[in-house]
N, C-alpha and C positions, 0 to 999 in steps of 0.2 A: 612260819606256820609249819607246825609237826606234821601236819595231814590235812594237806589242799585237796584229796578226793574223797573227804566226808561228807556226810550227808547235812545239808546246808541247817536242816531243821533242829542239828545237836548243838546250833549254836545262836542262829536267827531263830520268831518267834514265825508263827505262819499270818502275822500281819503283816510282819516286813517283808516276807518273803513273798506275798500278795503283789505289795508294793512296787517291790521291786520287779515281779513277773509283768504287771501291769504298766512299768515305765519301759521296759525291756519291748516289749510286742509292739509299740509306739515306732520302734526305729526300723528305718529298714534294713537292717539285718540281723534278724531275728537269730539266737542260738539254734544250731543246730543238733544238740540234741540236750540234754538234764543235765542243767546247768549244776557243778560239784560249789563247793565253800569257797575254794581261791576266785571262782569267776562271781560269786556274789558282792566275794570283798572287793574287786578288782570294779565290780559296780558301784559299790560303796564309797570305796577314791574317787570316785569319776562322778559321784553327787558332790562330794567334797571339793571339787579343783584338779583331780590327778588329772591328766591329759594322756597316758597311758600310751604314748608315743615308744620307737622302737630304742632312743636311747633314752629314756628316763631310767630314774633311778628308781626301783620299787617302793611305794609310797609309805610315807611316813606319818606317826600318831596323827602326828594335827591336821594329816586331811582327813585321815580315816575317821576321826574323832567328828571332824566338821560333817563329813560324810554319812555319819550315822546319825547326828545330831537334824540335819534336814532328812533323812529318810522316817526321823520317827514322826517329823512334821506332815512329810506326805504323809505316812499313815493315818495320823489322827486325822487328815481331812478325807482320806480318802472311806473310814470309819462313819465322822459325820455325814458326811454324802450318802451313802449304803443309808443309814439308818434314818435320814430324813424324805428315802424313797420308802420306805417301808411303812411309815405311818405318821 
């Protein structure tokens, strides 16, 4: 990654990043402060299987891949939900 202090939105959409704020506030221990792009993706593995332990290896396509693959799942339910409260 060229630049892990980007801003998450030049690359995530602001559903996933919904998402992802939304599975984040769940844990108890929340970020402490705006979360940049490395610690989205670093959540992204970590939907996918990464365990993000202190000697792992920086994660690789196929979780990431896996990892975004269920994050767009959460999002389309978390979409449906939202809009089956609204009418």
């Amino acid at each position: 990654m060229h630049t892990p202090d980007a801003a998450p939105d030049s690359v995530l959409t602001f559903a996933e990043i919904t998402a992802l704020d939304q599975i984040d506030a769940s844990r108890t221990r929340p970020r402490p402060q705006r979360p940049t792009l490395a610690a989205y993706l670093l959540q992204i593995a970590m939907l996918g299987g990464y365990l993000a332990r202190k000697h792992d290896p920086p994660p690789g396509n196929m979780v990431v891949w896996r990892g975004m693959t269920r994050l767009h799942d959460i999002a389309f339910g978390i979409s449906i939900g939202s809009s089956r409260r609204r009418g």
